[in-house]
PQR file of N, CA, C, O and H, with PARSE charges and radii, in Angstrom:
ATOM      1  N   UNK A   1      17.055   0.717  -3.359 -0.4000 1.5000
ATOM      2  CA  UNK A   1      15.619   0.822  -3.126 -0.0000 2.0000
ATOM      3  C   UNK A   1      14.864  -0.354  -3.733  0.5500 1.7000
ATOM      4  O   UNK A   1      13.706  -0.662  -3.450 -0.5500 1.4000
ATOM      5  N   UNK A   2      15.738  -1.031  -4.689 -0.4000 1.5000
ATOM      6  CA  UNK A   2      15.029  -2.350  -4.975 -0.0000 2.0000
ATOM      7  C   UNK A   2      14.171  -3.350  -3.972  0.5500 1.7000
ATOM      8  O   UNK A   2      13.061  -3.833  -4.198 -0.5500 1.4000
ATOM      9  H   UNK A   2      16.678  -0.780  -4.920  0.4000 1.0000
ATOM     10  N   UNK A   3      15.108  -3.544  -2.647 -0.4000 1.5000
ATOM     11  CA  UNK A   3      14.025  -3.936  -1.693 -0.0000 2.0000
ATOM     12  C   UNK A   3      13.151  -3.769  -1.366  0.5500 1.7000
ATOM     13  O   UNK A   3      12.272  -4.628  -1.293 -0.5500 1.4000
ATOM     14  H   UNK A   3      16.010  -3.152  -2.463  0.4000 1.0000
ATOM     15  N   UNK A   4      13.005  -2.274  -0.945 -0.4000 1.5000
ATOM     16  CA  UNK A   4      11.643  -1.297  -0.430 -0.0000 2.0000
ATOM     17  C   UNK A   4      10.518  -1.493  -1.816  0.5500 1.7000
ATOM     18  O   UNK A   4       9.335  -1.449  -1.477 -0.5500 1.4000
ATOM     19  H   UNK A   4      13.718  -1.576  -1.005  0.4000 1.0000
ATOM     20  N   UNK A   5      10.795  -1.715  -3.408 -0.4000 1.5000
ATOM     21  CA  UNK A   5       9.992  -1.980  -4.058 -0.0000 2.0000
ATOM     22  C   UNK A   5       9.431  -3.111  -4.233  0.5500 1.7000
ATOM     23  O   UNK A   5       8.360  -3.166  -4.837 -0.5500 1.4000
ATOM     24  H   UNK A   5      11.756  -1.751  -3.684  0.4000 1.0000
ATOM     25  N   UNK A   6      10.060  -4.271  -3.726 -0.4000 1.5000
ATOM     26  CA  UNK A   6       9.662  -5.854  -3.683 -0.0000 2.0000
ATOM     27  C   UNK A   6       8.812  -5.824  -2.367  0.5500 1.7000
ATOM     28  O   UNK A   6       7.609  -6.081  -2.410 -0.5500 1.4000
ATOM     29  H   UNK A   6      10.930  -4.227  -3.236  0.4000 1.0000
ATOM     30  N   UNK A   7       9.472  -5.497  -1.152 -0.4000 1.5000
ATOM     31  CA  UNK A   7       8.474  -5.833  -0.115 -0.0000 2.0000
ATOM     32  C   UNK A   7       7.248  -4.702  -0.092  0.5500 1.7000
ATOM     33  O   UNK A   7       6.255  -5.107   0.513 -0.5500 1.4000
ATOM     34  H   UNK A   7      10.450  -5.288  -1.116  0.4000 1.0000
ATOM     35  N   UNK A   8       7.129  -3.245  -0.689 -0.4000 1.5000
ATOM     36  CA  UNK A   8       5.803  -2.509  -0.518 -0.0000 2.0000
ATOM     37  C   UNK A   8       4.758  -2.699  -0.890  0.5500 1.7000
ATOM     38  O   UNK A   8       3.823  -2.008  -0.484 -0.5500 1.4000
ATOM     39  H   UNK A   8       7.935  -2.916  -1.180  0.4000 1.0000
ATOM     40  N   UNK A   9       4.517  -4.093  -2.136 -0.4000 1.5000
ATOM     41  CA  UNK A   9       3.269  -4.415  -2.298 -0.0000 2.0000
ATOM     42  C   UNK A   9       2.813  -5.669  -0.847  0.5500 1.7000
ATOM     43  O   UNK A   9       1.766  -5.857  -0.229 -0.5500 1.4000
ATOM     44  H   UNK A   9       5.275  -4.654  -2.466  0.4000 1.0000
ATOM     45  N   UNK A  10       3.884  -6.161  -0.789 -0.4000 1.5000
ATOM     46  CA  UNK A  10       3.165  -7.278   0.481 -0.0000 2.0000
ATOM     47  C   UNK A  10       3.072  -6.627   1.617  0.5500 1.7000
ATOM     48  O   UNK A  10       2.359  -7.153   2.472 -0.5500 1.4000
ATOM     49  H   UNK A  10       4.735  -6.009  -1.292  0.4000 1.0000
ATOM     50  N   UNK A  11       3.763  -5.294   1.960 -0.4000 1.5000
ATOM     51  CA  UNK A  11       3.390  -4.760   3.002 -0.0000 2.0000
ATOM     52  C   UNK A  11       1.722  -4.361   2.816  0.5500 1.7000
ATOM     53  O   UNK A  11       0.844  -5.187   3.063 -0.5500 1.4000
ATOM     54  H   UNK A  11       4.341  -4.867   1.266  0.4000 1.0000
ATOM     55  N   UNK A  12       1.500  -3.310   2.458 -0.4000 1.5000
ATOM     56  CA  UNK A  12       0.414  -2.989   2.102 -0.0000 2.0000
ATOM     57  C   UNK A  12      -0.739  -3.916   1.672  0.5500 1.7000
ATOM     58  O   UNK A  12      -1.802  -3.295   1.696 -0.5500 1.4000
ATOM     59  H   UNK A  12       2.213  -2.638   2.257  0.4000 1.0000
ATOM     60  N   UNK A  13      -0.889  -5.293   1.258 -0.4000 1.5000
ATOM     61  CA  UNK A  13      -1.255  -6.437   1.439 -0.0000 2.0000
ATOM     62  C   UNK A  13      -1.869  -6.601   2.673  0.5500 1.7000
ATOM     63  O   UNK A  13      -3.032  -6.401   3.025 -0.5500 1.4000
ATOM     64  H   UNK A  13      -0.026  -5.798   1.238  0.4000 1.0000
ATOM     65  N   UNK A  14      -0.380  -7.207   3.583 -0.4000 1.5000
ATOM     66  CA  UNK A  14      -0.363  -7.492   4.918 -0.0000 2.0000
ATOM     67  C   UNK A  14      -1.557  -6.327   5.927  0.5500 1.7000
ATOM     68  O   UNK A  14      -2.614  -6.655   6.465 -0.5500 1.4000
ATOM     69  H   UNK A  14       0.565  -7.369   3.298  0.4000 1.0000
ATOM     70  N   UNK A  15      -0.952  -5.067   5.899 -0.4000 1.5000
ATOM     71  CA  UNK A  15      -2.015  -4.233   6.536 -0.0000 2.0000
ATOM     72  C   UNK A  15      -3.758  -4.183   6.182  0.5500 1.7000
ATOM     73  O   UNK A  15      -4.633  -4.141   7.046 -0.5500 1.4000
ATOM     74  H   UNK A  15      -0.093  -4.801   5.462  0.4000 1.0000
ATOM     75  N   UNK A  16      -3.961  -4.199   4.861 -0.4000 1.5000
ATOM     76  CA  UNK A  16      -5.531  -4.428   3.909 -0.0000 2.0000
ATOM     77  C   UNK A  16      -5.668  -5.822   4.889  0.5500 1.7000
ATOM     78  O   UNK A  16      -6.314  -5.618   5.917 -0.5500 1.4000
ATOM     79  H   UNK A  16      -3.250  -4.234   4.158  0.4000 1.0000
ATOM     80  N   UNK A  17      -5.286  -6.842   4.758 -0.4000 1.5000
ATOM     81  CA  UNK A  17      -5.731  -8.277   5.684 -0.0000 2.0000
ATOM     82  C   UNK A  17      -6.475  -8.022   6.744  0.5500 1.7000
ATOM     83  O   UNK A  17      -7.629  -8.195   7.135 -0.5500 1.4000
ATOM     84  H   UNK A  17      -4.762  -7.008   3.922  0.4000 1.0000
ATOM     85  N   UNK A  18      -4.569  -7.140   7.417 -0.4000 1.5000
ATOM     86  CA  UNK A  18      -4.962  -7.181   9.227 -0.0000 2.0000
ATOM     87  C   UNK A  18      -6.229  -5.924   9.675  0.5500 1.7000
ATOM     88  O   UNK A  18      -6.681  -5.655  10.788 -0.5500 1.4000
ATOM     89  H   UNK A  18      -3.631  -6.999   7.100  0.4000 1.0000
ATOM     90  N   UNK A  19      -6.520  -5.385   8.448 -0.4000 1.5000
ATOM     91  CA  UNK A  19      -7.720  -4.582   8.983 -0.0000 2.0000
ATOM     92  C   UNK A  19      -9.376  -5.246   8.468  0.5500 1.7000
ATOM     93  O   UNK A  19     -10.426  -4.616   8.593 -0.5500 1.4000
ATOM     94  H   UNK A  19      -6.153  -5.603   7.544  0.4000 1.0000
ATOM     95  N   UNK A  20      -9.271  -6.419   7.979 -0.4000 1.5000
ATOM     96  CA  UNK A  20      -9.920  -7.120   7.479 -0.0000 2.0000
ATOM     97  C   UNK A  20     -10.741  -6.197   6.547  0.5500 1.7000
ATOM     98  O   UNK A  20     -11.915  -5.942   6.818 -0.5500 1.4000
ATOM     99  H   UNK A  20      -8.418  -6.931   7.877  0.4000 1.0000
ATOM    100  N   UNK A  21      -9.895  -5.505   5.029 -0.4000 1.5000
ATOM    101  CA  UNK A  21     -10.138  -5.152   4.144 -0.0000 2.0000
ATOM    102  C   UNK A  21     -10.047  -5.522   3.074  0.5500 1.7000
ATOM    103  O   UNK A  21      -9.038  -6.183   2.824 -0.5500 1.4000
ATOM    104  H   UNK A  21      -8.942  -5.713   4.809  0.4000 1.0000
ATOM    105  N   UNK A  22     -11.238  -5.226   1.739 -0.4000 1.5000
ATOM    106  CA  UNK A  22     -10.976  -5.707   0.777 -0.0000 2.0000
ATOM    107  C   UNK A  22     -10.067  -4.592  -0.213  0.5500 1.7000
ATOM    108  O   UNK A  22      -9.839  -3.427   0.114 -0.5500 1.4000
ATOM    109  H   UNK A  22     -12.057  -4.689   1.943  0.4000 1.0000
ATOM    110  N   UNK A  23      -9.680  -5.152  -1.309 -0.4000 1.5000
ATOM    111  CA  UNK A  23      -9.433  -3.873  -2.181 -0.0000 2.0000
ATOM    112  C   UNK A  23      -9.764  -2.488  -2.400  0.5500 1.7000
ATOM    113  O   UNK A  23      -9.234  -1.389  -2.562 -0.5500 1.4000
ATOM    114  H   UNK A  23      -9.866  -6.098  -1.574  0.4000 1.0000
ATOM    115  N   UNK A  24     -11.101  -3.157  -2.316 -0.4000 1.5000
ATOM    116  CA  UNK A  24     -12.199  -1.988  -3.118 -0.0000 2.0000
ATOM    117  C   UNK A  24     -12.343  -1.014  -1.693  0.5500 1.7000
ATOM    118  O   UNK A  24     -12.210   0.194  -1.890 -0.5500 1.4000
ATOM    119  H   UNK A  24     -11.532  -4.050  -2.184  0.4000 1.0000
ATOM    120  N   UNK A  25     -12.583  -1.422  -0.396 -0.4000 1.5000
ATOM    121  CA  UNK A  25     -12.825  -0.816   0.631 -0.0000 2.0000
ATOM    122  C   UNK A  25     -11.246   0.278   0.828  0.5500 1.7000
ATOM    123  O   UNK A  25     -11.248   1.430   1.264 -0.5500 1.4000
ATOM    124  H   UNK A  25     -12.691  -2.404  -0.236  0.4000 1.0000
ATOM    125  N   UNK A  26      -9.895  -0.599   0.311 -0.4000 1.5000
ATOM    126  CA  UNK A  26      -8.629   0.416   0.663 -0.0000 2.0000
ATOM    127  C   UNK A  26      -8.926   1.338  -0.439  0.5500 1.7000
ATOM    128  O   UNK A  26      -8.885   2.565  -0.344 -0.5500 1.4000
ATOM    129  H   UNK A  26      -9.894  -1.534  -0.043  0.4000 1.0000
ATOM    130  N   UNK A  27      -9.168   0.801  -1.282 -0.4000 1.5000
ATOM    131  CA  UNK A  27      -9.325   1.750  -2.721 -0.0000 2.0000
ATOM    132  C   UNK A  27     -10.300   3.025  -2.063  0.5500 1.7000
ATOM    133  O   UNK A  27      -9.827   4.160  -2.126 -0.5500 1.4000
ATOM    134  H   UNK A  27      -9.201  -0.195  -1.359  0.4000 1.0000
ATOM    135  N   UNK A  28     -11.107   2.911  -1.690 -0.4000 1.5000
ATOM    136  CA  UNK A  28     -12.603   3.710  -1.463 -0.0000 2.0000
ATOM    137  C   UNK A  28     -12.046   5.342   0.024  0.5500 1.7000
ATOM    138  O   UNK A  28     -12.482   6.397   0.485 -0.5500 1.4000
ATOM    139  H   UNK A  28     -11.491   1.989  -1.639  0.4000 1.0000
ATOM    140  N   UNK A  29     -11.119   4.609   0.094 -0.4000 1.5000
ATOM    141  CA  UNK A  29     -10.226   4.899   1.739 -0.0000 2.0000
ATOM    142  C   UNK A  29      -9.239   6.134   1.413  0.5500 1.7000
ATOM    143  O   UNK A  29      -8.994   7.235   1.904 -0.5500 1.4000
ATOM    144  H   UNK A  29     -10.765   3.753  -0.281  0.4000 1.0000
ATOM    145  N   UNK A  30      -8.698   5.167   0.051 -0.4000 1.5000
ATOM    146  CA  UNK A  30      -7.584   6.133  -0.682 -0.0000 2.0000
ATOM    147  C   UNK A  30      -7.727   7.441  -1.610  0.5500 1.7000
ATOM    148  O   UNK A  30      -6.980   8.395  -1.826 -0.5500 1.4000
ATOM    149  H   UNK A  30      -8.897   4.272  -0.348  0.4000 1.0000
ATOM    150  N   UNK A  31      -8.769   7.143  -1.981 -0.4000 1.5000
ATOM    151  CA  UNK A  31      -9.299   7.447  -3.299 -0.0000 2.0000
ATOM    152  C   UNK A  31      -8.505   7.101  -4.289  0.5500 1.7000
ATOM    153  O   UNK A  31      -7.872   7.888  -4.993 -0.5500 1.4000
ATOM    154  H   UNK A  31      -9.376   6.368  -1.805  0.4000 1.0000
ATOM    155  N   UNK A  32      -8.513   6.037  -4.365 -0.4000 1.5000
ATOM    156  CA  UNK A  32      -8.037   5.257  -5.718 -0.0000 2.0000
ATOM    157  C   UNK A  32      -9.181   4.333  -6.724  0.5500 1.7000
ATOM    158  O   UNK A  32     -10.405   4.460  -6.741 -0.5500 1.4000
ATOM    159  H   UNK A  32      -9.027   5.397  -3.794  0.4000 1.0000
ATOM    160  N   UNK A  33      -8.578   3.660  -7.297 -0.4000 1.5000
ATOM    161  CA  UNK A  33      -8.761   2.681  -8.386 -0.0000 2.0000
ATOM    162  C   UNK A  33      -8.878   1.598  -7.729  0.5500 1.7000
ATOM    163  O   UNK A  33      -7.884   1.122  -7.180 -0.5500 1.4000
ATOM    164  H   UNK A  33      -7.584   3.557  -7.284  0.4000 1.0000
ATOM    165  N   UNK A  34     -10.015   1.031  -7.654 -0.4000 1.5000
ATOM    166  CA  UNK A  34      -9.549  -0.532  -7.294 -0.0000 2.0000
ATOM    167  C   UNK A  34      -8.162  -1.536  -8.050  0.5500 1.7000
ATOM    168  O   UNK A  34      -7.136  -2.010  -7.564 -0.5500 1.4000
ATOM    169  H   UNK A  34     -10.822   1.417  -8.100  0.4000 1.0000
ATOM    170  N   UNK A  35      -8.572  -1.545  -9.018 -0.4000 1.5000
ATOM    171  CA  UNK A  35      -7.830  -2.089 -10.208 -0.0000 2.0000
ATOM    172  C   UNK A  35      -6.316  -1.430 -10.132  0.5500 1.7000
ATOM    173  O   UNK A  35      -5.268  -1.970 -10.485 -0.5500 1.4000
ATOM    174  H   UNK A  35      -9.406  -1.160  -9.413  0.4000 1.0000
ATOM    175  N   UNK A  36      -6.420  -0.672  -9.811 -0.4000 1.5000
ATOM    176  CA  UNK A  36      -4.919   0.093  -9.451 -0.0000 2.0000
ATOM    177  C   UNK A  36      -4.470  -0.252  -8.119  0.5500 1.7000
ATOM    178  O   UNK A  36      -3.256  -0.395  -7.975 -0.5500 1.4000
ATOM    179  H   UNK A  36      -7.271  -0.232  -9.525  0.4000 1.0000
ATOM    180  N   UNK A  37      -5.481  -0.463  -6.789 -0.4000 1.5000
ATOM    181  CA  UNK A  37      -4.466  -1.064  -5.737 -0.0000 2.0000
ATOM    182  C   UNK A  37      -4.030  -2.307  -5.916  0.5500 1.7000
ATOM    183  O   UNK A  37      -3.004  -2.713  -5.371 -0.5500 1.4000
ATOM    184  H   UNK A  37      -6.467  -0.346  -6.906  0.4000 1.0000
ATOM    185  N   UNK A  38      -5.018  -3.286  -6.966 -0.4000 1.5000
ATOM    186  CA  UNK A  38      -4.609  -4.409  -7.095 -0.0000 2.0000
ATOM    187  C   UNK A  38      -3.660  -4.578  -8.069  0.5500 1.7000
ATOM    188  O   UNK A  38      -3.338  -5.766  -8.079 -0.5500 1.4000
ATOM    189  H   UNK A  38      -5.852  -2.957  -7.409  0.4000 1.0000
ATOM    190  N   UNK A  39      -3.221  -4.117  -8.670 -0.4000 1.5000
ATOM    191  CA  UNK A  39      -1.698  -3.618  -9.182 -0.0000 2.0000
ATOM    192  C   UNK A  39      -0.676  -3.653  -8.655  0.5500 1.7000
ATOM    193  O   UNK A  39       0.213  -4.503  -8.711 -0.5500 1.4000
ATOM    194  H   UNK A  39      -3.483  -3.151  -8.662  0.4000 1.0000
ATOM    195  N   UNK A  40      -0.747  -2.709  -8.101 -0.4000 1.5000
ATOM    196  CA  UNK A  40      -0.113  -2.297  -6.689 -0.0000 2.0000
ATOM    197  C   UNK A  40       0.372  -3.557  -5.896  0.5500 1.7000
ATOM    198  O   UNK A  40       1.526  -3.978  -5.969 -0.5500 1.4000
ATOM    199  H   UNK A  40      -1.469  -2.019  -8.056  0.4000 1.0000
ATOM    200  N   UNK A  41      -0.601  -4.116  -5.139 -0.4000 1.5000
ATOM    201  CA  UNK A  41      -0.374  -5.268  -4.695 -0.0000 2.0000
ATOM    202  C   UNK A  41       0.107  -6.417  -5.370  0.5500 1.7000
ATOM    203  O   UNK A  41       0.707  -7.272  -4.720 -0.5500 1.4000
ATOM    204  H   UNK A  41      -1.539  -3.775  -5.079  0.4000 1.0000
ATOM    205  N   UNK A  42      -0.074  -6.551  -6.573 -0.4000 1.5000
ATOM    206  CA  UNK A  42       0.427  -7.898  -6.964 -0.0000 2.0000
ATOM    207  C   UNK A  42       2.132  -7.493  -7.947  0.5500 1.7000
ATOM    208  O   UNK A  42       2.855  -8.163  -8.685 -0.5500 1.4000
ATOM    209  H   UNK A  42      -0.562  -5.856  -7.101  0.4000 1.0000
ATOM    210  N   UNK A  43       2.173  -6.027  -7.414 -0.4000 1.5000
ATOM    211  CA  UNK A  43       4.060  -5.398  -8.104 -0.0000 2.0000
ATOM    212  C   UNK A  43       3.748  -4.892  -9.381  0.5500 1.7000
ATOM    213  O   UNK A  43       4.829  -4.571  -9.876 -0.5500 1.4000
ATOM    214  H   UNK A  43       1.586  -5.482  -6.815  0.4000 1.0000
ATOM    215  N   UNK A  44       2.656  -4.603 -10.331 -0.4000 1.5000
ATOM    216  CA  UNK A  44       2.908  -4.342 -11.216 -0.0000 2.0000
ATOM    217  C   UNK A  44       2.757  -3.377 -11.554  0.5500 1.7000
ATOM    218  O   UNK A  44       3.128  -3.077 -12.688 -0.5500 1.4000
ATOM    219  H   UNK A  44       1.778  -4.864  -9.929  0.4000 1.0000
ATOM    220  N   UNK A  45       2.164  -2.482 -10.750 -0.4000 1.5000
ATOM    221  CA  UNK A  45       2.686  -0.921 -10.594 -0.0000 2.0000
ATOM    222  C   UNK A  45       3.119  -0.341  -9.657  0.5500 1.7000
ATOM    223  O   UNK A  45       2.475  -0.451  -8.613 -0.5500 1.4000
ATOM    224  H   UNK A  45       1.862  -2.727  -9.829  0.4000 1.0000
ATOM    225  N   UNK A  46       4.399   0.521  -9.651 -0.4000 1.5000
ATOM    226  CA  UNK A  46       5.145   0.889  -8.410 -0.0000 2.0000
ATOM    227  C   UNK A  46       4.366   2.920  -8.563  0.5500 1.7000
ATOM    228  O   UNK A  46       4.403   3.800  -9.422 -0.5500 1.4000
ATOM    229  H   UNK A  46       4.922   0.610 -10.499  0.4000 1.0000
ATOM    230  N   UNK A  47       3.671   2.743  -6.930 -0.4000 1.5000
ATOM    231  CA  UNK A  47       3.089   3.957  -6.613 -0.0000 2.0000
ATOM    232  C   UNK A  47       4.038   5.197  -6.821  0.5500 1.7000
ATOM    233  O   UNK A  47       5.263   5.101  -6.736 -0.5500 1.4000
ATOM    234  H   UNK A  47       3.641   2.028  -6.231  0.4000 1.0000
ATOM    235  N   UNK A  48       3.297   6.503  -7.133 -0.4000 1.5000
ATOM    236  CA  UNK A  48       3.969   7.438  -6.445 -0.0000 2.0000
ATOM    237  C   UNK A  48       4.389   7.990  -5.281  0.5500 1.7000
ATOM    238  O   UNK A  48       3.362   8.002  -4.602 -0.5500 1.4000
ATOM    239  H   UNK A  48       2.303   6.581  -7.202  0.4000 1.0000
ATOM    240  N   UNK A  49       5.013   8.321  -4.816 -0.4000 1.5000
ATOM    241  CA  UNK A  49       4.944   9.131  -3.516 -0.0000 2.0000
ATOM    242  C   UNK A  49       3.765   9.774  -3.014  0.5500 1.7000
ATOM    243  O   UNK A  49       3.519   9.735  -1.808 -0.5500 1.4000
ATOM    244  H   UNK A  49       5.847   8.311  -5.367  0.4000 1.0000
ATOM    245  N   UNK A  50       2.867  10.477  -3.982 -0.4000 1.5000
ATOM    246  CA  UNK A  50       1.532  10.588  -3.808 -0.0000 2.0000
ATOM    247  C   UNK A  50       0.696   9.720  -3.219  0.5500 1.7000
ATOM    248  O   UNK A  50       0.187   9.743  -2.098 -0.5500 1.4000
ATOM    249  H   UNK A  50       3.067  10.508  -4.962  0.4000 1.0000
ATOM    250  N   UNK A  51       0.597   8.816  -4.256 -0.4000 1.5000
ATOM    251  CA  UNK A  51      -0.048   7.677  -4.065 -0.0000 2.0000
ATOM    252  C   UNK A  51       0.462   6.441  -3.208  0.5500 1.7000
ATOM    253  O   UNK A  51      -0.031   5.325  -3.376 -0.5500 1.4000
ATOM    254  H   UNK A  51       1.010   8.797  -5.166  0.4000 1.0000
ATOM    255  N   UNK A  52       1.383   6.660  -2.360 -0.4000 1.5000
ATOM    256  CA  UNK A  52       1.964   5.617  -1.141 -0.0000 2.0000
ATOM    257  C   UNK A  52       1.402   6.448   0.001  0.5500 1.7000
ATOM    258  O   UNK A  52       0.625   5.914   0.792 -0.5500 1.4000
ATOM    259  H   UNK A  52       1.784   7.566  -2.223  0.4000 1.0000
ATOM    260  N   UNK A  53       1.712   7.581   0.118 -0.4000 1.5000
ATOM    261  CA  UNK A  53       0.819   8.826   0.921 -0.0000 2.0000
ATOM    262  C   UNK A  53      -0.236   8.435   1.408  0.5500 1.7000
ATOM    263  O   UNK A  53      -0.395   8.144   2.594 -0.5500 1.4000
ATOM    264  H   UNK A  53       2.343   8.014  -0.525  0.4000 1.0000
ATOM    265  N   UNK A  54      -1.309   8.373   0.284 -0.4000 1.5000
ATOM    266  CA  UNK A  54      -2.845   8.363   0.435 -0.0000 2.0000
ATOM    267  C   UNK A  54      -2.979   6.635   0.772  0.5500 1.7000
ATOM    268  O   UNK A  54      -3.828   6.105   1.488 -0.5500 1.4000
ATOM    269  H   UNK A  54      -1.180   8.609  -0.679  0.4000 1.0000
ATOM    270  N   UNK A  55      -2.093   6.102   0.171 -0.4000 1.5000
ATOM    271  CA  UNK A  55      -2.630   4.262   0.612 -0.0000 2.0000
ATOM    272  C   UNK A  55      -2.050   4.368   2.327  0.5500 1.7000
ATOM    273  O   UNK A  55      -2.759   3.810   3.165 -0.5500 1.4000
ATOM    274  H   UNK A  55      -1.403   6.533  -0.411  0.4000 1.0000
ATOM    275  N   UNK A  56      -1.143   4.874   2.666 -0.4000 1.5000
ATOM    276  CA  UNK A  56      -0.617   4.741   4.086 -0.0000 2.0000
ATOM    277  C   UNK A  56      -1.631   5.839   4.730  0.5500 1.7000
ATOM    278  O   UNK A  56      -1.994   5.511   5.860 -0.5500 1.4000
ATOM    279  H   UNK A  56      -0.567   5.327   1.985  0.4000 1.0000
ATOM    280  N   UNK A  57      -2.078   6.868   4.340 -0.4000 1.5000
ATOM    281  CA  UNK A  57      -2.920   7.566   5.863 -0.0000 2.0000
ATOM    282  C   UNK A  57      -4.189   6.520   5.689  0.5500 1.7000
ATOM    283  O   UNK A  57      -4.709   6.317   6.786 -0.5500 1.4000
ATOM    284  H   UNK A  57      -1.783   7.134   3.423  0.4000 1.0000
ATOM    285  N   UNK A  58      -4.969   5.644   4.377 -0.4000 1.5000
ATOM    286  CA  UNK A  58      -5.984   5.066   4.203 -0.0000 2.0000
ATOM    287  C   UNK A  58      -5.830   3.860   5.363  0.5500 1.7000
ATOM    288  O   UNK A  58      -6.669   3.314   6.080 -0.5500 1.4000
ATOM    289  H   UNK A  58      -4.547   5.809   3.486  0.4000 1.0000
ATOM    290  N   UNK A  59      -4.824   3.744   5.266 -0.4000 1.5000
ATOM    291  CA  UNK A  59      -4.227   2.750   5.973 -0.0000 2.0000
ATOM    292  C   UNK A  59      -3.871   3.225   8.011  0.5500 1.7000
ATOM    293  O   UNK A  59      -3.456   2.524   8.933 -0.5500 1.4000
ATOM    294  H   UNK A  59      -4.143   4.187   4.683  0.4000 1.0000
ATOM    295  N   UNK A  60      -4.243   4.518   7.959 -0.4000 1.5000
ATOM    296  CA  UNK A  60      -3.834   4.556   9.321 -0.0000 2.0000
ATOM    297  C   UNK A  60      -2.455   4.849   9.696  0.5500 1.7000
ATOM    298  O   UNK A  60      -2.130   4.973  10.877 -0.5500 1.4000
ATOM    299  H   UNK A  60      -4.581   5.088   7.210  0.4000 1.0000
ATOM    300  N   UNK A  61      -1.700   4.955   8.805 -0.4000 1.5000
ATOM    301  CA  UNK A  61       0.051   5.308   9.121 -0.0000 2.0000
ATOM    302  C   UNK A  61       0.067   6.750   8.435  0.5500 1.7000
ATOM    303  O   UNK A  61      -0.690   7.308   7.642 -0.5500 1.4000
ATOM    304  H   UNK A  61      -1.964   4.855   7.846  0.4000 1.0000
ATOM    305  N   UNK A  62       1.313   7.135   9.110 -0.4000 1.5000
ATOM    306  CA  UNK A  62       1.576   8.285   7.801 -0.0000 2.0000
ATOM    307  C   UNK A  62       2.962   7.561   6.622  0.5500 1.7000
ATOM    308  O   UNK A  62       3.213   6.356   6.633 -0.5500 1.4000
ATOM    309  H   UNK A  62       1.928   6.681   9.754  0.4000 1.0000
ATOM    310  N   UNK A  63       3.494   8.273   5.961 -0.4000 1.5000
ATOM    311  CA  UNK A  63       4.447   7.616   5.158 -0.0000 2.0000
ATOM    312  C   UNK A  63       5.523   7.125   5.276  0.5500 1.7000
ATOM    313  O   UNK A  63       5.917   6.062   4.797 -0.5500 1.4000
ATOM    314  H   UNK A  63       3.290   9.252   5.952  0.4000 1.0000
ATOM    315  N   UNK A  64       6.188   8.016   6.052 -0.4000 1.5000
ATOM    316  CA  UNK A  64       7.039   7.212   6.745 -0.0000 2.0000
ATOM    317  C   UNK A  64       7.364   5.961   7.783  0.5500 1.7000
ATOM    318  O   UNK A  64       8.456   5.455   8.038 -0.5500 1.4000
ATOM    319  H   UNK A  64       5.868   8.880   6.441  0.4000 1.0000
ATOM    320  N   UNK A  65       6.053   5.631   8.292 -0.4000 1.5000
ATOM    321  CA  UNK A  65       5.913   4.418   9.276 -0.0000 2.0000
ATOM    322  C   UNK A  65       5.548   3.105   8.405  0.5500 1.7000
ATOM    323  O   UNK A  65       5.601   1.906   8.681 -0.5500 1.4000
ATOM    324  H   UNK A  65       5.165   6.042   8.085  0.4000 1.0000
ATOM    325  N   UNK A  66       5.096   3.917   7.058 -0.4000 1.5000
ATOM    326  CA  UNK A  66       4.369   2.719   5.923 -0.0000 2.0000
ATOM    327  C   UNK A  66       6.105   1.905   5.301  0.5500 1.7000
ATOM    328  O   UNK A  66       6.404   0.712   5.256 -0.5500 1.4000
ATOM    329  H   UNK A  66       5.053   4.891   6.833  0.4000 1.0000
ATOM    330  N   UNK A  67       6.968   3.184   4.894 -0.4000 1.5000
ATOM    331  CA  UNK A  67       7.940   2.918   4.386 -0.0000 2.0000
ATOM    332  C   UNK A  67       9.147   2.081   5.285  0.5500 1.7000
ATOM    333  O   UNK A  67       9.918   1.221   4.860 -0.5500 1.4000
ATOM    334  H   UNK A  67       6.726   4.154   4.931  0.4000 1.0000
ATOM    335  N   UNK A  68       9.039   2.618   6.622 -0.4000 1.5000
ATOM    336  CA  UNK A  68       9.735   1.580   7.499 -0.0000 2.0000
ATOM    337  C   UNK A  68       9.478   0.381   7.698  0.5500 1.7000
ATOM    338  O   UNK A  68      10.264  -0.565   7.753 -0.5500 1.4000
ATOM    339  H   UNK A  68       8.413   3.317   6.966  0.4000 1.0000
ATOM    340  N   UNK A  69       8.063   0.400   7.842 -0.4000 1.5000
ATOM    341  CA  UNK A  69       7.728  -1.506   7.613 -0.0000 2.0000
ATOM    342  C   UNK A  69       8.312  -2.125   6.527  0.5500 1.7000
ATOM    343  O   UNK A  69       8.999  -3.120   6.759 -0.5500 1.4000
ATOM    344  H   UNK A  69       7.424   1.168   7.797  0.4000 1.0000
ATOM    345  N   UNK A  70       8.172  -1.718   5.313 -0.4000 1.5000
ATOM    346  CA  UNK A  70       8.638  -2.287   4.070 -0.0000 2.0000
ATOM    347  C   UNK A  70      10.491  -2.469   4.276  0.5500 1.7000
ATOM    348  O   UNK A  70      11.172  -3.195   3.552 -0.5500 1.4000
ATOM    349  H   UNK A  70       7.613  -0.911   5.125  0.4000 1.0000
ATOM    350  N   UNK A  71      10.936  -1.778   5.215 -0.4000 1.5000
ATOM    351  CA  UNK A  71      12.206  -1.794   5.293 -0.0000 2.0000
ATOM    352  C   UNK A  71      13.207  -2.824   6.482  0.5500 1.7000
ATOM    353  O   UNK A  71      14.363  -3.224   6.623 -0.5500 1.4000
ATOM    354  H   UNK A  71      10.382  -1.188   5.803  0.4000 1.0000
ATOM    355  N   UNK A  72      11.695  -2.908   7.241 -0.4000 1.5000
ATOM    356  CA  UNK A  72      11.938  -3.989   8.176 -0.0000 2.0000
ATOM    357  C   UNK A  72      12.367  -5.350   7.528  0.5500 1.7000
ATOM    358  O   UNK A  72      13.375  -6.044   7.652 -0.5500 1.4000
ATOM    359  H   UNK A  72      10.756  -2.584   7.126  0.4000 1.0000
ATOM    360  N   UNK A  73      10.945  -5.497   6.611 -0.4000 1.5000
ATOM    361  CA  UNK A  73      10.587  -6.790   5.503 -0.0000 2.0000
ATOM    362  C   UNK A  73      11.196  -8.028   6.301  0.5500 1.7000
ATOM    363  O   UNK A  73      11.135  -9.161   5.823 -0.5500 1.4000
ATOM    364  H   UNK A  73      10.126  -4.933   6.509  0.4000 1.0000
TER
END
């Protein structure tokens, strides 16, 4: 699963871009932390299952379509 943890912050990155979002707007989406997606994104905190959940429906996927991208990588 080491992979799926290296590529899930640039996935989730990649999607925030292509919806031309900022942090604070995925954050606001998720109900998160800003400061915590940007964590997130830059690897230095690895989400819960919870919290990959709520960033992927914020995101328009459910979890499993979030986790397959990352697996594509």
């Amino acid at each position: 699963m080491t992979g799926l943890n290296d590529r899930f912050p640039c996935v989730v990155r990649q999607l925030r871009h292509e919806r031309g979002w900022s942090q604070e707007r995925l954050a606001e989406q998720a109900d998160l932390n800003r400061s915590y997606v940007g964590e997130i994104e830059r690897g230095l905190s690895t989400p819960s299952l919870v919290t990959a959940d709520k960033l992927a429906r914020a995101l328009g996927l459910n979890l499993s379509t979030l986790v397959a991208r990352c697996e594509r990588g």
